[in-house]
C-alpha positions as CSV (number, residue, x, y, z in Angstrom):
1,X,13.7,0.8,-28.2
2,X,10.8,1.8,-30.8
3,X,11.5,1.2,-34.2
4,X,10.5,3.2,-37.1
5,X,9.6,2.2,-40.4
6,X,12.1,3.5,-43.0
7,X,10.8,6.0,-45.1
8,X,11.7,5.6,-48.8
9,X,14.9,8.0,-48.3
10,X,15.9,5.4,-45.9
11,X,15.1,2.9,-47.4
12,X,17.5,3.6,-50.8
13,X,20.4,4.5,-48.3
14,X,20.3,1.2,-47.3
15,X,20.1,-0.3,-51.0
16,X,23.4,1.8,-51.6
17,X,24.9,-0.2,-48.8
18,X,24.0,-3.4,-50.1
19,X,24.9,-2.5,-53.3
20,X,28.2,-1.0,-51.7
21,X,28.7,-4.3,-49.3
22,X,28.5,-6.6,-52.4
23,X,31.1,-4.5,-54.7
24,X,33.2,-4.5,-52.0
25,X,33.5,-7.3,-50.0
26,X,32.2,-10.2,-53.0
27,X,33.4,-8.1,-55.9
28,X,29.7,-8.5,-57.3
29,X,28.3,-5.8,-59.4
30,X,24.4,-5.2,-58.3
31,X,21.7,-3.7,-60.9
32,X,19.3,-2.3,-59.1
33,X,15.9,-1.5,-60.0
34,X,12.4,0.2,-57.6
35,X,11.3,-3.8,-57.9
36,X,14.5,-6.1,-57.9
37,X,18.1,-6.6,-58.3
38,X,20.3,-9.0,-59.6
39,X,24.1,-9.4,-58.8
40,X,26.6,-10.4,-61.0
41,X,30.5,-11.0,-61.1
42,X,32.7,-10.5,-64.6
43,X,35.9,-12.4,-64.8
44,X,37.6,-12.2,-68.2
45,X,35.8,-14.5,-70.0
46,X,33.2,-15.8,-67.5
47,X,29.9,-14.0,-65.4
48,X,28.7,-15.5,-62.5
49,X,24.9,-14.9,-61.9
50,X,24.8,-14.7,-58.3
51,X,21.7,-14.0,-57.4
52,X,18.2,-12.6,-58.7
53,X,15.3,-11.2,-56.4
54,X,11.9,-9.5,-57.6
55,X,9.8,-8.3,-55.2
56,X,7.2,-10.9,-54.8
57,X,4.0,-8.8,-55.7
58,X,6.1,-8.4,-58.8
59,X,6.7,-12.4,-59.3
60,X,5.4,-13.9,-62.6
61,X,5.5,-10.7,-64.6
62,X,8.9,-11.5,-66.3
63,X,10.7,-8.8,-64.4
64,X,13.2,-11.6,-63.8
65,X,13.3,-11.6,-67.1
66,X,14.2,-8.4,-68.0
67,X,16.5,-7.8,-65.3
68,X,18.5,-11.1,-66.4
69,X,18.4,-10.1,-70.3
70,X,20.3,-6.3,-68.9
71,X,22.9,-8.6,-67.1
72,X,23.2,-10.6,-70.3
73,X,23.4,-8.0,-72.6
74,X,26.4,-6.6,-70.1
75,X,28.2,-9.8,-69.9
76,X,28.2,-10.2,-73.6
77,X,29.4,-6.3,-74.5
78,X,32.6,-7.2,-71.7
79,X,33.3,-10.2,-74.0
80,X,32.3,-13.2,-71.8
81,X,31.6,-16.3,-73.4
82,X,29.9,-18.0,-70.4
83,X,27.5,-17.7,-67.8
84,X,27.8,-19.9,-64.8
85,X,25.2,-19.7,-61.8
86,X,25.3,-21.7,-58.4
87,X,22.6,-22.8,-56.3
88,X,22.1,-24.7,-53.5
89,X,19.6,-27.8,-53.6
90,X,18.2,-27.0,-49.8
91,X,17.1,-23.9,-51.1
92,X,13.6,-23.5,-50.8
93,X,12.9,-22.5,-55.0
94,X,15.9,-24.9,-55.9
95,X,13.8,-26.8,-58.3
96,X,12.0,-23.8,-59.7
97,X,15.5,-22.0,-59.9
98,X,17.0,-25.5,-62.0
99,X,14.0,-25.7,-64.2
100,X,14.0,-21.7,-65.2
101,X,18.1,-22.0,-66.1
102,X,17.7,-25.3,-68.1
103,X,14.8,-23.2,-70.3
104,X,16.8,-20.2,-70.6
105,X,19.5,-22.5,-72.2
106,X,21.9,-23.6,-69.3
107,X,23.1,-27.0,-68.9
108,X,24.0,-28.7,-65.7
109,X,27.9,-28.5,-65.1
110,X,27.9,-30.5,-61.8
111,X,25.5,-31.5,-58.3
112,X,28.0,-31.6,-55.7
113,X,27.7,-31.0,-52.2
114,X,24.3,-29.8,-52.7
115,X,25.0,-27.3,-54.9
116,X,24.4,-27.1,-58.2
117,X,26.0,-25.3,-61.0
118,X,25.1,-24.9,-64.3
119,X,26.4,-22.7,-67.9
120,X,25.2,-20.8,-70.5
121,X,27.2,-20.3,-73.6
122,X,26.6,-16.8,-74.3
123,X,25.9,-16.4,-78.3
């Protein structure tokens, strides 16, 4: 079967479904920009970063950045007082991922299993 490459219409329906699939089935909010995303989950007092992605042509622009300071902002106006984020340690960018959170202002919570969690006290 020949495939086709998605045109740009196609290519946003399938970003709704993502977005969709993660509300849904992880109860994880998603903001979505034309470069990135990042997803999210708000429990009473608590957000979970769950993950962040910027398209790599974008990388070292502080796009992350950004996109993390709108989830911040949103976790702080719905009244958390933490931000907690997992990653695994056989992830490729683990180290990259560790050293970005503890300048941000995380601290390591735990390395268990080979995952690692750390917490931001949101101000």
């Amino acid at each position: 079967k020949e495939r086709k490459l998605q045109t740009s219409s196609g290519a946003n329906f399938m970003m709704n479904l993502f977005v969709d699939y993660y509300k849904e089935r992880q109860e994880l909010e998603t903001i979505l920009t034309d470069i990135g995303f990042i997803t999210f989950g708000i429990h009473e007092e608590q957000a979970l970063l769950n993950d962040i992605y910027i398209a790599p042509e974008h990388r070292g622009t502080n796009k992350a950045l950004e996109l993390y300071n709108i989830f911040y902002d949103k976790a702080k106006e719905s009244g958390c007082k933490r931000i907690f984020a997992n990653f695994s340690i056989a992830d490729q960018a683990s180290s990259k991922n560790l050293t970005t959170c503890l300048r941000r202002g995380f601290k390591l919570v735990s390395a268990v299993n080979q995952v690692i969690t750390v917490c931001k006290e949101i101000q």
